[in-house]
NUPADO-666619 format. One record per residue: residue in three letters; x, y, z of N, C-alpha, C in turn; residue number from 1. Coordinates in steps of 0.1 Angstrom, whole numbers, plus 5000, padded with zeros to 4 digits. Atoms other than C-alpha are relative to their C-alpha. Layout:
% residues N
> ALA	X	Y	Z	X	Y	Z	X	Y	Z	NUM
...
% end
This chain:
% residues 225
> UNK	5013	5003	5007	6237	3067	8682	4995	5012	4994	1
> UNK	5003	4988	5008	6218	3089	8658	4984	5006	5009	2
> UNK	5018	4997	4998	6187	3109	8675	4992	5015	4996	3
> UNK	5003	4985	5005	6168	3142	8665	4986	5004	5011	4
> UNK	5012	4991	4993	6147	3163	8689	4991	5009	4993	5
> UNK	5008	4989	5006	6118	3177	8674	4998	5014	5008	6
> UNK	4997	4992	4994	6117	3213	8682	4991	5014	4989	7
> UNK	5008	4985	5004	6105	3250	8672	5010	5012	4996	8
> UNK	5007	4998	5012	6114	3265	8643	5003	4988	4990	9
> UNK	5002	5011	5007	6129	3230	8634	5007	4991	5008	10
> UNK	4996	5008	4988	6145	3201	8651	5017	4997	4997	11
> UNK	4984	4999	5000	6181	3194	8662	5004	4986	5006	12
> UNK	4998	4995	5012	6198	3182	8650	4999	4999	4986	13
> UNK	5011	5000	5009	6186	3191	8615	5003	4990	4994	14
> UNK	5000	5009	5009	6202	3165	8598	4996	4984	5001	15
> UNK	5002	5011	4992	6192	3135	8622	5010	4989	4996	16
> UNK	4990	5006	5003	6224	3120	8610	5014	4997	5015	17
> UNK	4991	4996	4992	6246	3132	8638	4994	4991	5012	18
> UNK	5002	5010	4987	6256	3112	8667	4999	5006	5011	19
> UNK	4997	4987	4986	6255	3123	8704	5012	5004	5003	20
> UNK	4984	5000	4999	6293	3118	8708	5006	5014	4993	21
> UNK	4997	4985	5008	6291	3150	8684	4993	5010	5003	22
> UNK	5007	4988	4992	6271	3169	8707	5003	4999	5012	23
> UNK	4994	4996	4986	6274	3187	8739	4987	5002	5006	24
> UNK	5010	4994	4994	6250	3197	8766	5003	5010	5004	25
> UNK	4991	4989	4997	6264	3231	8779	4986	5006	5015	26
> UNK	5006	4995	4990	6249	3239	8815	5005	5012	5009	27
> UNK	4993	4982	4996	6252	3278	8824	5000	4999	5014	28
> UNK	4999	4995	4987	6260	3287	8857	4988	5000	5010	29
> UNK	5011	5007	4991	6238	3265	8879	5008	5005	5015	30
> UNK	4998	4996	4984	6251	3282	8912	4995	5005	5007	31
> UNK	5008	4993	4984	6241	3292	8946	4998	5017	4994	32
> UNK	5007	4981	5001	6244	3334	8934	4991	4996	4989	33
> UNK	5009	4998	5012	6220	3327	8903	4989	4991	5006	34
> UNK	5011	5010	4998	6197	3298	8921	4989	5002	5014	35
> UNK	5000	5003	4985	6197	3303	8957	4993	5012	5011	36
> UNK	5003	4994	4989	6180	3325	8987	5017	5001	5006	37
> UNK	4991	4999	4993	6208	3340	9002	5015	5008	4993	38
> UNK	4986	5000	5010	6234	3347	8973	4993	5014	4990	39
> UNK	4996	4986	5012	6238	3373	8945	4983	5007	4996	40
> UNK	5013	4995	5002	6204	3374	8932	4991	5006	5003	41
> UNK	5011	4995	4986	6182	3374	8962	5008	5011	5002	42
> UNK	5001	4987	4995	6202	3401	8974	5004	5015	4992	43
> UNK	5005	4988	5008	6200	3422	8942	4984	5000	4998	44
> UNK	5013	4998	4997	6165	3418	8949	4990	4993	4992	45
> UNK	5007	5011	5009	6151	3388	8924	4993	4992	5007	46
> UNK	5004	5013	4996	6130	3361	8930	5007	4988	4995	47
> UNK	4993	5007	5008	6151	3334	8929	4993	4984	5001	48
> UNK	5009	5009	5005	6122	3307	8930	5000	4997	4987	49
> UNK	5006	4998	5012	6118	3316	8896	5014	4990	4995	50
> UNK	4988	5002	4999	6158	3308	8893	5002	4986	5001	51
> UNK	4996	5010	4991	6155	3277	8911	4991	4989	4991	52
> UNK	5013	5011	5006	6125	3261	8894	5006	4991	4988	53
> UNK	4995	5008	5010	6143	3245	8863	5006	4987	5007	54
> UNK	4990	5010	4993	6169	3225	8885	4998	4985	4999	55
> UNK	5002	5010	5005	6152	3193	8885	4996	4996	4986	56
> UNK	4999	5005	5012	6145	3193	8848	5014	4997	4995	57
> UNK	4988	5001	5002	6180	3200	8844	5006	4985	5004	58
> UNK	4995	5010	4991	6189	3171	8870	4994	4985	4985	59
> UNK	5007	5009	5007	6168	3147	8844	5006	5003	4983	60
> UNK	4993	5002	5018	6182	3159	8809	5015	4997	5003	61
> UNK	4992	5003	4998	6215	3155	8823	5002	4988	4999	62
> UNK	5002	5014	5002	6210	3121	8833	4999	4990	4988	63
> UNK	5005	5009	5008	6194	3113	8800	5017	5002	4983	64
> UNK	4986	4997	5007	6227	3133	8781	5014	4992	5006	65
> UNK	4986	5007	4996	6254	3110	8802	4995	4986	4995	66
> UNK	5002	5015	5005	6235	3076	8790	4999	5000	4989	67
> UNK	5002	4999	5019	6235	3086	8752	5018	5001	4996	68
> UNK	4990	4998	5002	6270	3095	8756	5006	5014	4992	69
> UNK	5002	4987	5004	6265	3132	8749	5012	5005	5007	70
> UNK	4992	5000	4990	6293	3151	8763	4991	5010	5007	71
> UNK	5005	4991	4993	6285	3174	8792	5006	5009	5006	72
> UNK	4989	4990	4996	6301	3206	8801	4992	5010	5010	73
> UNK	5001	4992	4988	6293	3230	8828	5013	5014	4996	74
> UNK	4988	4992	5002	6304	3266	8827	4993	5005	5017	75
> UNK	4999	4998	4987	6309	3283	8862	5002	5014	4995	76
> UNK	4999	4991	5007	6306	3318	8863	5007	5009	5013	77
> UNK	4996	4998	4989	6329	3341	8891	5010	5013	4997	78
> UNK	4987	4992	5002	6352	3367	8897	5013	4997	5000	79
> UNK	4987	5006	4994	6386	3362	8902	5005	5005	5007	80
> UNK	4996	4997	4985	6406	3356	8933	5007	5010	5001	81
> UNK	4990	4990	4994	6416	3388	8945	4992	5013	4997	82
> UNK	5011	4986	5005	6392	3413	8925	4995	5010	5009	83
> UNK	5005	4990	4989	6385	3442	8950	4988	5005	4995	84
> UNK	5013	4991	5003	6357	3462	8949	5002	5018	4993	85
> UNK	4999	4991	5009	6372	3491	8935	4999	4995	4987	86
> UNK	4999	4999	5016	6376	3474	8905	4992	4998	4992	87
> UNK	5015	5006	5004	6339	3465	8901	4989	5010	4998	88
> UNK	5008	4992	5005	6326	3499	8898	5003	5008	4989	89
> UNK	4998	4998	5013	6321	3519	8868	5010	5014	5001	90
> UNK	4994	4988	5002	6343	3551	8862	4993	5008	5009	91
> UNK	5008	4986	4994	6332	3577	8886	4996	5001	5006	92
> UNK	5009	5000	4991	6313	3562	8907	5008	4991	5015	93
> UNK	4993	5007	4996	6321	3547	8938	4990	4986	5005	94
> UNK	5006	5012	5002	6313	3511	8949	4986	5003	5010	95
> UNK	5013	5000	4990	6290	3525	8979	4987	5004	4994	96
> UNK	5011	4995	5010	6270	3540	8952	4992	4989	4993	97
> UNK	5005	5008	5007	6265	3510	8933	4986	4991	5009	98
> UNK	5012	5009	4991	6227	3491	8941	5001	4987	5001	99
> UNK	5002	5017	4998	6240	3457	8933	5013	4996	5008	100
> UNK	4986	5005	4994	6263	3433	8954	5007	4992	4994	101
> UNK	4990	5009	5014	6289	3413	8937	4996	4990	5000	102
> UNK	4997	5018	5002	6292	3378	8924	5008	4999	5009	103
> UNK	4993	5008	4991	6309	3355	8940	5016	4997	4990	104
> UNK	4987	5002	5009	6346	3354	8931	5001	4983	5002	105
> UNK	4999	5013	4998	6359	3316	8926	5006	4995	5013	106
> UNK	4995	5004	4985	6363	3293	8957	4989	5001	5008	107
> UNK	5012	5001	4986	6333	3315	8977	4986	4991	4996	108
> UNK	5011	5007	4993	6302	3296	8990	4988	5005	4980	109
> UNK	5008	5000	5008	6281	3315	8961	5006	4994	4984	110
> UNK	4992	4996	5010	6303	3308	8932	4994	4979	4994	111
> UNK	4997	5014	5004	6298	3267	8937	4985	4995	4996	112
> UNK	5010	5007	5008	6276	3246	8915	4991	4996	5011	113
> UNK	5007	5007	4990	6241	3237	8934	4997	4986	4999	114
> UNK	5000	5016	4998	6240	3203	8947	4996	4990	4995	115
> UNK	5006	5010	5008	6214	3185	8928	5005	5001	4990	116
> UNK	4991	5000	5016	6236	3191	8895	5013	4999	5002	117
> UNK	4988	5000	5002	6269	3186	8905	5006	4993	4990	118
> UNK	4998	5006	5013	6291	3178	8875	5010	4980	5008	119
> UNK	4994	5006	4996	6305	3144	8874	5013	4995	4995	120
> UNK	4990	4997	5001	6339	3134	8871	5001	4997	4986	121
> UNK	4996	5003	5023	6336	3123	8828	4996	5015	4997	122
> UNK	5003	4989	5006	6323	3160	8829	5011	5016	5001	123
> UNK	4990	4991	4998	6338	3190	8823	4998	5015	5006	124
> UNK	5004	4987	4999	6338	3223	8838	5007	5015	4993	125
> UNK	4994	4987	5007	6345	3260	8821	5000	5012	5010	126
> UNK	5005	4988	4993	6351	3288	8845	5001	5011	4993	127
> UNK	5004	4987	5005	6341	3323	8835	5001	5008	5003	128
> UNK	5004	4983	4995	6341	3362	8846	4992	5005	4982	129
> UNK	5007	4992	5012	6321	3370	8809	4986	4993	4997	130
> UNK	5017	5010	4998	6285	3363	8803	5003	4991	4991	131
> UNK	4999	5013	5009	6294	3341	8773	5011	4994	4999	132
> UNK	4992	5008	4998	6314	3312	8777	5009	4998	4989	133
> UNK	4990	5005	5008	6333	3312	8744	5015	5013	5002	134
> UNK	4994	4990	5004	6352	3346	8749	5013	4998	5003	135
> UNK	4986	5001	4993	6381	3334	8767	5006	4986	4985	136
> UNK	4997	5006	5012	6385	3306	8735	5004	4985	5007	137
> UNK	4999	5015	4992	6388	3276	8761	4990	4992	4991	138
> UNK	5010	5003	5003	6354	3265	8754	4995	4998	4984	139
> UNK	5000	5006	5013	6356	3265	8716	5012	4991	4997	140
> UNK	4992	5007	5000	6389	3249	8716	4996	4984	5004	141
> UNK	5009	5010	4991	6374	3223	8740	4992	4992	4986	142
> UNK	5009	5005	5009	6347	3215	8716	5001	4997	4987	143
> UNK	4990	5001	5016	6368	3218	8680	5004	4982	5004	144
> UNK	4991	5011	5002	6389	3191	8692	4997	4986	5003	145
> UNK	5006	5010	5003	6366	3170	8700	4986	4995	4994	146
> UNK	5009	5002	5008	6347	3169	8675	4981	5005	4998	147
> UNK	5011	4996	4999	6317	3187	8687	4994	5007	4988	148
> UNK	5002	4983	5007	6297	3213	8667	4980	4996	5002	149
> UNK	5011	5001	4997	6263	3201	8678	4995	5009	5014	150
> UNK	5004	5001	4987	6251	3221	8714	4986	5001	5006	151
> UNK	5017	5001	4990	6219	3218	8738	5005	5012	5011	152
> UNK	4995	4990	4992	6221	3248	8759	4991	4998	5014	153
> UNK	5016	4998	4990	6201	3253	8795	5011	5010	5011	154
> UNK	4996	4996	4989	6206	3270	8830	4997	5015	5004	155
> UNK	5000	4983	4999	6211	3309	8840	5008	5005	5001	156
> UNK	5014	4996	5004	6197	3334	8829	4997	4996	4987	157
> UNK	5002	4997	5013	6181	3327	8797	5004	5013	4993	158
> UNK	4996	4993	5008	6182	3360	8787	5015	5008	5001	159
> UNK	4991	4995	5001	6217	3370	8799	5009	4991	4994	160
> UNK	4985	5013	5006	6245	3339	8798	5000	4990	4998	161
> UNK	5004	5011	5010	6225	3315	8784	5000	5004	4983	162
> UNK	5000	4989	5011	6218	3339	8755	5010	5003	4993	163
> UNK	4985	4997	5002	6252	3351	8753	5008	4989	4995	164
> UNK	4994	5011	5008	6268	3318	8747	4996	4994	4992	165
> UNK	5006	5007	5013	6242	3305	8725	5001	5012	4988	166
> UNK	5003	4990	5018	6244	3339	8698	5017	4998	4999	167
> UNK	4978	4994	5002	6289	3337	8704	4994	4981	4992	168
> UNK	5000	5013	5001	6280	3297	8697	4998	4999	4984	169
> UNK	5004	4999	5018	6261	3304	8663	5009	5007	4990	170
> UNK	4985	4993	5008	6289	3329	8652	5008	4992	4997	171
> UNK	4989	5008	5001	6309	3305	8657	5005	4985	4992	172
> UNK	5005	5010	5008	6291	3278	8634	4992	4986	5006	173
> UNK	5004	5011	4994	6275	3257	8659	4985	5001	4999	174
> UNK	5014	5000	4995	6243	3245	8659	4989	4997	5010	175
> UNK	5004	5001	4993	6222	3250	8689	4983	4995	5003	176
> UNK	5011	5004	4991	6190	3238	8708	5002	5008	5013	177
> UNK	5002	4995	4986	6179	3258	8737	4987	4991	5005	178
> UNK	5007	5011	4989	6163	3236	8764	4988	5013	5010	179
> UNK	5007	4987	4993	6136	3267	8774	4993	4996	5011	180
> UNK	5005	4998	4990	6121	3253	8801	5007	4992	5012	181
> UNK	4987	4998	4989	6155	3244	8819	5010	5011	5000	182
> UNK	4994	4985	4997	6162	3282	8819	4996	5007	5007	183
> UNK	5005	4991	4986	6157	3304	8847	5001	5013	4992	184
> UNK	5001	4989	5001	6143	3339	8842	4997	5012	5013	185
> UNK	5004	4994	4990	6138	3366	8865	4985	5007	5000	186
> UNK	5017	4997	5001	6102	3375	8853	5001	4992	4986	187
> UNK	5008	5009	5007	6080	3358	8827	5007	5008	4988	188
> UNK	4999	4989	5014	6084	3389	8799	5018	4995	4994	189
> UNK	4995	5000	5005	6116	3379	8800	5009	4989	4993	190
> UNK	4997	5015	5007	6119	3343	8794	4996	4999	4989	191
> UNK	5008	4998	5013	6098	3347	8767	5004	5008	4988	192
> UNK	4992	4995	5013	6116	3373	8747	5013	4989	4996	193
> UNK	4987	5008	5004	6148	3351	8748	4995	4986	4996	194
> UNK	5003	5010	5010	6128	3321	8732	4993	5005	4987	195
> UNK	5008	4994	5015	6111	3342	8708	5014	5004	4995	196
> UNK	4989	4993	5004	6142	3360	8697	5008	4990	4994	197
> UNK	4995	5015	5000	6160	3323	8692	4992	4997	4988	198
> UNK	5009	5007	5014	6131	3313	8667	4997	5007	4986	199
> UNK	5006	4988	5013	6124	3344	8644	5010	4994	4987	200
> UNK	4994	5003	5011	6138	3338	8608	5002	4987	4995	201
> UNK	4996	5015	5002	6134	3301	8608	5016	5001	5008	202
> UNK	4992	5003	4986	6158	3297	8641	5014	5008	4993	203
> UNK	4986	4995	5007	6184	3325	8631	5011	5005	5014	204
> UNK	4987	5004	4992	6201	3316	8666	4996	4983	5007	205
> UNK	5005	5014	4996	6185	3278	8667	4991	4997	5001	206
> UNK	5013	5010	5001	6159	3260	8679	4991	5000	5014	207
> UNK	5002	5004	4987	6138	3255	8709	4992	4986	5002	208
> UNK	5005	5012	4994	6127	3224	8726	4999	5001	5017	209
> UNK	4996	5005	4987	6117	3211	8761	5011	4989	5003	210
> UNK	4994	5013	4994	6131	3186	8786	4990	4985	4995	211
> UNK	5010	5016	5002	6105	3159	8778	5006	4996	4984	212
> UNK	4996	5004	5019	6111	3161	8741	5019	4997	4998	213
> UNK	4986	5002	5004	6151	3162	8743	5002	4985	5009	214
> UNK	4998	5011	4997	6149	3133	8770	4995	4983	4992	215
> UNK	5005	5008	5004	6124	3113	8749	5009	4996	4986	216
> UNK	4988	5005	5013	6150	3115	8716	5008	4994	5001	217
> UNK	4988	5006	4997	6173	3102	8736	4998	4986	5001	218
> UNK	5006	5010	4989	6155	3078	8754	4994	4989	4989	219
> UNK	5009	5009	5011	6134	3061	8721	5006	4997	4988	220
> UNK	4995	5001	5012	6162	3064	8695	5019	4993	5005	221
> UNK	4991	5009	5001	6189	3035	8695	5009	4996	4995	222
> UNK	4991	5003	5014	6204	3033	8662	5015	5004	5006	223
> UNK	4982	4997	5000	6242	3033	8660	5007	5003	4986	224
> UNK	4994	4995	5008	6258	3053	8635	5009	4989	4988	225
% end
């Protein structure tokens, strides 16, 4: 079906032509180290309330993106199995020096998607070690071949690898929507630059919209292509 979310600095997508079958939702790294008490965040010293608070909007655009027939992708973000800890610090330093503690390589407890979002099986997942999900060329491939070139972005952090895949996304020729208030920040200052930064130029990395507004496009527009 054809629908268009109104949005900020214009709506997506612009041509209200495009079906959802030609768009994606792209859900960043909803896991225990980015969401959770207990995991990466919290014990680099964040609030991960702050982290955590989108989740059920997320859980609700989701929903409203598998009944439109949007596709849904999920990237997962981790080290890989075996990665030591030497190889995690920078030149020179050694790891006891370093103030943060790792991610979660794939497989551990912090690494796996949190519960209320698990993907489901029509969905797809993308694992990662780079903040932006296209660098490895899975995830554009993925989306070329089927026809994508529409995406809806959300998850965490806005301003790291939500960010990162939405500016590799626009290089890339896609046109995005960021879902800003299903993105986790770790203070205010900084949720806020990564939607301002998104809008300047007449949207010269997209668009912004909420959850209400991208559910309600979905939800009140029927037409079939």
């Amino acid at each position: 079906m054809y629908f268009q979310v109104p949005a900020d600095p214009h709506p997506w997508p612009r041509d209200g032509k495009t079906p959802t079958t030609s768009c994606a939702l792209i859900v960043v790294d909803m896991q225990h180290d980015y969401c959770f008490p207990g995991y990466y965040m919290d014990r680099a010293g964040y609030d991960t309330r702050r982290l955590s608070e989108p989740v059920e909007r997320i859980r609700r655009v989701l929903s409203a993106a598998r009944r439109s027939g949007m596709h849904v992708i999920y990237t997962r973000h981790g080290r890989a199995p075996g990665t030591g800890d030497a190889d995690l610090a920078p030149a020179g330093e050694s790891v006891d020096a370093s103030p943060f503690p790792r991610t979660a390589a794939r497989g551990e407890p912090g690494w796996e998607i949190v519960p209320a979002l698990l993907p489901k099986a029509t969905d797809t997942v993308i694992d990662k070690a780079t903040c932006s999900a296209f660098v490895s060329g899975e995830l554009d491939r993925l989306l070329r071949s089927r026809g994508i070139g529409h995406l809806a972005l959300c998850g965490n952090t806005i301003d790291v690898c939500v960010h990162s895949t939405l500016r590799s996304a626009i290089d890339l020729g896609y046109e995005c929507l960021l879902l800003a208030d299903c993105c986790g920040a770790v203070d205010e200052g900084l949720h806020a630059w990564a939607i301002e930064s998104v809008k300047v130029e007449d949207g010269v990395f997209g668009t912004v919209a909420d959850a209400g507004a991208f559910i309600e496009a979905l939800r009140t527009t029927d037409a079939t292509p």
